[in-house]
Structure formats: C-alpha cells, structure tokens
N, CA, C and O of each residue as an XYZ file, in Angstrom:
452
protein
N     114.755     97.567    122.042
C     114.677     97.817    120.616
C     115.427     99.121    120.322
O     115.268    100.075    121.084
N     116.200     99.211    119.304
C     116.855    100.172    118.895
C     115.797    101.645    118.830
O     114.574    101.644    118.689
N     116.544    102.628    118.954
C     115.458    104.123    119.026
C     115.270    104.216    117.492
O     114.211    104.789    117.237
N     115.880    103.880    116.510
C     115.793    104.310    115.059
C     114.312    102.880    114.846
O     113.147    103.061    114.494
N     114.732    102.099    115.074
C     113.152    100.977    114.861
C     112.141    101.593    115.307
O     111.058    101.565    114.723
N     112.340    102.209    116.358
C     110.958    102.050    117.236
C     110.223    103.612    116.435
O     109.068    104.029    116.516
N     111.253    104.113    115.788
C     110.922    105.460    115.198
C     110.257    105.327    113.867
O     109.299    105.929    113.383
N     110.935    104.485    113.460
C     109.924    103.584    112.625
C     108.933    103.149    112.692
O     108.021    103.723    112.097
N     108.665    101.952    113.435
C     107.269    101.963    113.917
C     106.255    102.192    113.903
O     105.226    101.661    113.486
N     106.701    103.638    114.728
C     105.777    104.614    115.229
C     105.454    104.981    113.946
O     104.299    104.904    113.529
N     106.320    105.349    113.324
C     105.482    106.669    111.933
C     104.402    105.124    111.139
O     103.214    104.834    110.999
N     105.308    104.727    110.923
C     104.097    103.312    109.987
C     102.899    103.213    110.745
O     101.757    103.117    110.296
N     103.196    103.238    111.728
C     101.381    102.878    113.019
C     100.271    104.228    112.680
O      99.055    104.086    112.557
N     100.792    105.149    112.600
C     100.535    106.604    112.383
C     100.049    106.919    111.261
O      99.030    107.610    111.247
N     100.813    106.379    109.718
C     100.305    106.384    108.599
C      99.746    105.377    108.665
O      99.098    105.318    107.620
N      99.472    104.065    109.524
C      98.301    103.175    108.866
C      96.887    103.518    109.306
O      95.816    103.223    108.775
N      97.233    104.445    110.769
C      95.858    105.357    111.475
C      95.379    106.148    110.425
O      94.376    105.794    109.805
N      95.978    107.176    110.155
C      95.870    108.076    109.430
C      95.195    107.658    107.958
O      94.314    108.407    107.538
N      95.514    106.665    107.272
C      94.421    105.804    106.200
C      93.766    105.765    106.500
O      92.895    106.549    106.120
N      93.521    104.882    107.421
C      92.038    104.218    107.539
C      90.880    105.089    108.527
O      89.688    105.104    108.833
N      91.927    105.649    108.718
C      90.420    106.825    109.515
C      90.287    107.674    108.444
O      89.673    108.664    108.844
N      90.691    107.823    106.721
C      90.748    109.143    106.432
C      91.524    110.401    106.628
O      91.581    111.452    105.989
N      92.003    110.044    107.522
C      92.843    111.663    107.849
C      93.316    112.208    107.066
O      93.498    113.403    107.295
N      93.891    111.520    105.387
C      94.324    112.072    104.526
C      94.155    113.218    104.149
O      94.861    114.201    103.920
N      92.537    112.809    104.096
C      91.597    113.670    103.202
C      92.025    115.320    103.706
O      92.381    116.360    103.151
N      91.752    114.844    105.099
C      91.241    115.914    105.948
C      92.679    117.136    105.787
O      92.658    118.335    105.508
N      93.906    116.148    106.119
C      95.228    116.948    105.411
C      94.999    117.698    104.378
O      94.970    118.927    104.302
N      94.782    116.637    103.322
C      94.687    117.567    101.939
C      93.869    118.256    101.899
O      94.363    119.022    101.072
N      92.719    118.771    102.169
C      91.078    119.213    102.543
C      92.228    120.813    103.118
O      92.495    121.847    102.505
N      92.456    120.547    103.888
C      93.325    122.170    105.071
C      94.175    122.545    104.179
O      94.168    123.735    103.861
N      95.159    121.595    103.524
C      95.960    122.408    102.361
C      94.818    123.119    101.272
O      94.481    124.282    101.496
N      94.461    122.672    100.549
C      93.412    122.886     99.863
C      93.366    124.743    100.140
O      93.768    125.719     99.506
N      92.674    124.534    101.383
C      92.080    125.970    101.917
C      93.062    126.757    102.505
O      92.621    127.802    102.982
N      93.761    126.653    102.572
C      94.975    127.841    103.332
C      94.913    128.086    101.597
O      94.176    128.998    101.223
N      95.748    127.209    100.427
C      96.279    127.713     99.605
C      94.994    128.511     98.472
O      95.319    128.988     97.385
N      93.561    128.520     98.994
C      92.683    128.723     98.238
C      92.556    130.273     99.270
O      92.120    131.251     98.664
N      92.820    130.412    100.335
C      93.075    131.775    101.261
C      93.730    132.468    100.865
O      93.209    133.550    100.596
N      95.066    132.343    100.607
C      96.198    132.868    100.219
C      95.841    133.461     98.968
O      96.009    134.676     98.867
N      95.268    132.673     97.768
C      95.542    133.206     96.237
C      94.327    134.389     96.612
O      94.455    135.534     96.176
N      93.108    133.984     97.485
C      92.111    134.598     97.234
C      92.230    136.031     97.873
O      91.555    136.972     97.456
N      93.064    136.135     98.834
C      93.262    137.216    100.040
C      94.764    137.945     99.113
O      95.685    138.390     99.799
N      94.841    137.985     97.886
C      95.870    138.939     97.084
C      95.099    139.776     96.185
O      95.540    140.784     95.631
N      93.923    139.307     96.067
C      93.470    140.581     95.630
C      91.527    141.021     95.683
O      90.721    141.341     94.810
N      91.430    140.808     97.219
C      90.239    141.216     97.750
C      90.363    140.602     99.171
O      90.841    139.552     99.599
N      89.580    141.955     99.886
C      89.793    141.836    101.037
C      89.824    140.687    101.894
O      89.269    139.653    101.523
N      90.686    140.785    103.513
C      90.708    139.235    103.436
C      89.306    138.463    103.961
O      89.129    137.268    104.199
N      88.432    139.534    104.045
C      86.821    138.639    105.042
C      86.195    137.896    103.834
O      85.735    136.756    103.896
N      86.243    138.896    102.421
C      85.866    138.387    101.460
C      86.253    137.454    101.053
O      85.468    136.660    100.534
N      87.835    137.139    101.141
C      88.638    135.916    100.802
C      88.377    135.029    101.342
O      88.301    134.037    100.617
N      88.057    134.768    103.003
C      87.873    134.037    103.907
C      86.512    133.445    103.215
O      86.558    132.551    102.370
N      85.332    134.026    103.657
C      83.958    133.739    102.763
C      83.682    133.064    101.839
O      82.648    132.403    101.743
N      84.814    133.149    100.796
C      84.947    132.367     99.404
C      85.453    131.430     99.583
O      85.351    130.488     98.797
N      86.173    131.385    100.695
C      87.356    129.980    100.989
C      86.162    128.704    101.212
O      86.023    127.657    100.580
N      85.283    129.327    102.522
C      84.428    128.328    102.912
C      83.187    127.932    102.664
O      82.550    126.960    103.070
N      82.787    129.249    101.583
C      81.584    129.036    101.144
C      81.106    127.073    100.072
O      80.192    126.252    100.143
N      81.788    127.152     99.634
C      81.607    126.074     98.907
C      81.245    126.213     97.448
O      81.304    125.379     96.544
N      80.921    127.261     97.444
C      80.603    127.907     95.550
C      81.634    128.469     94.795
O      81.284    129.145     93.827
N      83.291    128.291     95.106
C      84.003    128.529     94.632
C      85.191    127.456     94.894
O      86.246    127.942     95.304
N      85.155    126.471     94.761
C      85.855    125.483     95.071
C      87.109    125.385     93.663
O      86.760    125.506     92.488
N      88.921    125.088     94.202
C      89.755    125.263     93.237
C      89.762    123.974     93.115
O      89.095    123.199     93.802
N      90.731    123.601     91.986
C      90.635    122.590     91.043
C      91.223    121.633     92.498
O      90.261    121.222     93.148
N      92.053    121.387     92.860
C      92.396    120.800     94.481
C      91.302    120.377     95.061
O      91.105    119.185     95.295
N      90.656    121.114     95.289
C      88.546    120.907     96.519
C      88.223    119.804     95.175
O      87.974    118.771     95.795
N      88.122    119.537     94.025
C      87.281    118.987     93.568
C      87.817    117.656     93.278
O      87.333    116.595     93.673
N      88.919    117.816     92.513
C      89.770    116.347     92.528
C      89.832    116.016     94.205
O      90.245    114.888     93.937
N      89.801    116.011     95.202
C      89.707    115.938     96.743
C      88.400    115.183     96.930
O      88.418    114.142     97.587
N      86.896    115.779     96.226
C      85.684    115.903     96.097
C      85.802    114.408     95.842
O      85.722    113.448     96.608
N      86.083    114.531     94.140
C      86.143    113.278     93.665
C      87.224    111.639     94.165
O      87.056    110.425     94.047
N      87.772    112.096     94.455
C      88.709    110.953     94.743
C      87.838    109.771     96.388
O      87.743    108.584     96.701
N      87.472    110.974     96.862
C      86.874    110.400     98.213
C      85.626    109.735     97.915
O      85.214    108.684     98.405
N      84.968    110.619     96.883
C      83.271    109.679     96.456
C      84.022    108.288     95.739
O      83.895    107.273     96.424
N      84.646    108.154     94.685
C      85.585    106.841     94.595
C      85.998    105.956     95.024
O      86.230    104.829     94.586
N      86.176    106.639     96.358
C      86.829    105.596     97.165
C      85.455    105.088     98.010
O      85.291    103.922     98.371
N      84.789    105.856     98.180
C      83.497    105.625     98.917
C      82.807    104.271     98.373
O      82.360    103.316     99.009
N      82.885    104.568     96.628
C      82.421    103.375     95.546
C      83.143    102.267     95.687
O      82.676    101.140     95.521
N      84.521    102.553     96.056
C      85.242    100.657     95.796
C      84.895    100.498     97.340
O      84.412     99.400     97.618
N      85.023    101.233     98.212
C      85.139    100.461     99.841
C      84.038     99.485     99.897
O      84.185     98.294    100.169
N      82.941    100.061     99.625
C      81.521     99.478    100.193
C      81.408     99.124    101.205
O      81.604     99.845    102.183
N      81.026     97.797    101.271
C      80.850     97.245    102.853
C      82.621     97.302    103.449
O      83.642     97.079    102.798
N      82.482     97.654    104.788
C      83.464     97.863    105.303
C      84.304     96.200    105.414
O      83.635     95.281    105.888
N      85.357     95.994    105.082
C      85.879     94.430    105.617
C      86.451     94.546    106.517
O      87.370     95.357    106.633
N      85.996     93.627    107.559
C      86.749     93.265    109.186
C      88.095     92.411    108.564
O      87.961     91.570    107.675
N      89.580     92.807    109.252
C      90.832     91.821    108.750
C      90.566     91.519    109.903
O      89.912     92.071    110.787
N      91.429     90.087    109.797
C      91.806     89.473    111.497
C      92.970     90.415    111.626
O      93.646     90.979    110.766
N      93.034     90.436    113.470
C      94.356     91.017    113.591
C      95.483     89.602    113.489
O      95.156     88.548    114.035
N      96.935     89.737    112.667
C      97.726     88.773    112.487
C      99.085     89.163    113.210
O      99.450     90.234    113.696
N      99.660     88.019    113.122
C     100.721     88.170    114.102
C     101.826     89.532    113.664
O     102.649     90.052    114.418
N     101.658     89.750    112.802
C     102.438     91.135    112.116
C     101.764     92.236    113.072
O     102.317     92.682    114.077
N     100.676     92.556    112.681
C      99.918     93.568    113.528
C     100.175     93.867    115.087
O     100.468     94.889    115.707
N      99.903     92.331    115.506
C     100.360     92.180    117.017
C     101.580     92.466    117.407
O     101.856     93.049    118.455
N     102.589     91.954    116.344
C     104.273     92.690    116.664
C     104.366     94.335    116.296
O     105.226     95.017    116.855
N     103.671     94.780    115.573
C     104.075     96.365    115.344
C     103.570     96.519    116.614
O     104.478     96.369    117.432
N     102.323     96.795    117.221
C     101.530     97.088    117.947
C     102.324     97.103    119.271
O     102.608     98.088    119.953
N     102.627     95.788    119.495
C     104.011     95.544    120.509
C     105.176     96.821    120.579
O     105.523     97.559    121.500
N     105.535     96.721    119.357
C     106.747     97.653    119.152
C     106.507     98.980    119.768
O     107.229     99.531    120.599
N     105.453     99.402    119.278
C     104.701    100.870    119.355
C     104.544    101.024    120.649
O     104.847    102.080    121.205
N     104.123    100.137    121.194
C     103.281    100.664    122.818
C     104.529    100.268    124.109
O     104.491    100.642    125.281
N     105.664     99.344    123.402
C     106.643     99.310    124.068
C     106.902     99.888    125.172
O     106.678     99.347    126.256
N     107.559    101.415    125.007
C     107.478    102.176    125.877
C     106.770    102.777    126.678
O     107.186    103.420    127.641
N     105.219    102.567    126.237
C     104.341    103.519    126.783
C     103.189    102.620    127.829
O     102.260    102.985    128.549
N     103.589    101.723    127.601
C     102.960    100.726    128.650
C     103.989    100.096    129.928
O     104.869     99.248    129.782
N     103.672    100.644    130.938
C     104.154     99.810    131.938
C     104.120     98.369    131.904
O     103.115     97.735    131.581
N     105.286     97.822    132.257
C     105.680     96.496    131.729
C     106.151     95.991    133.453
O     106.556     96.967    134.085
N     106.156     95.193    133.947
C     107.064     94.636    135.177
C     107.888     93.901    134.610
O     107.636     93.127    133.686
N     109.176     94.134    135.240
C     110.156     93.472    135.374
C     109.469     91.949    135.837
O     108.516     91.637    136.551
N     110.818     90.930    134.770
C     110.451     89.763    134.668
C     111.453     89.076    135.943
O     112.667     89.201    135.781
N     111.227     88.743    136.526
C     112.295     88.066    137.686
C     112.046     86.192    137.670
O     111.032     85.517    137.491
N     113.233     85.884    137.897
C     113.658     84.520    137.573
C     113.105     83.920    139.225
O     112.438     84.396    140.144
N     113.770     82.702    138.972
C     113.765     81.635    139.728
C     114.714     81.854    141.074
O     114.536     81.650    142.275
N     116.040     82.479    140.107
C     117.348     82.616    140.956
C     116.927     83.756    141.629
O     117.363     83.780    142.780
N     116.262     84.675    141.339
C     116.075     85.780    142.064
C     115.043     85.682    143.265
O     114.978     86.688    143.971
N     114.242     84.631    143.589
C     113.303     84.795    144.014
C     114.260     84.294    145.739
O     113.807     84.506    146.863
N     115.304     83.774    145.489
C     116.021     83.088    146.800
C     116.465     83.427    147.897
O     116.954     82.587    148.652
C-alpha cells in the first residue's frame, strides 16, 4: 500500500479512537486550562493562577460550553449502541495494522519444489 494511504488510514483510525473514547473532550478540557493559566498568571501570582485554574469556581466561558456540550451528548447517546463490525471496518483495520503485525510470507506451490 502506498505510504501516503496508509498515512491516511492511520490518522482516520486515530480520529475515530479519539471520538468514541471522548478524547475530544479531554483535548479541549487541557486547552481550556493552559489558556485559562495564561490569562490568569498576567496578573496574579502564578500559585494563585494555578489554584483558580483548577479549582472549579472560576470556570471561563470555554470550561462551560465544554461542561455543556458533553452533558448533551451524554442526553442523545443513552444506551450505548453495539455496530456490527462491517467489511469497511475490517479493511481500514487491515490497512492500519498492516505493518505492525507480522505477516508470513505467502509461498506457492512452485516454491515448495
């Protein structure tokens, strides 16, 4: 498989992990707080800044739309749905682990002589 496909792939396998476990959140959640560090640590000290970052009683407009979007999503998911895995899945999956799975060489008929 070409290196530009398989590079592909990979990132799609990665962002479909990264959904469904949430990881989003967790991205945006760390941005959130560095950039709630930063504004807060310009003008008071930085332990104090730090403190405020994680306390939870000062949450910026970011922490809350974050807040909200996840309880939302919490509301439409509900019961979790099992997909079948389909033959799409099984070919990315293929693609992805390509390299990283030892594979044996396939030897013929003619070779065996």
């Amino acid at each position: 498989m070409p290196r530009r496909l398989q590079m592909i792939a990979t990132a799609l396998a990665v962002v479909a992990i990264c959904s469904a476990t949430g990881a989003h959140w967790a991205l945006l959640q760390s941005m959130a707080w560095l950039r709630m560090l930063a504004v807060y640590a310009q003008d008071r000290p930085i332990a104090q800044a730090v403190a405020e970052t994680f306390d939870g009683e000062h949450p910026c407009e970011l922490c809350v739309a974050i807040k909200e979007a996840k309880k939302q999503e919490e509301q439409q998911r509900g019961a979790p749905v099992e997909l079948p895995i389909t033959l799409g899945c099984k070919l990315l999956l293929a693609l992805v682990a390509k390299d990283s799975l030892p594979v044996p060489p396939v030897t013929t008929a003619e070779g065996l002589r």
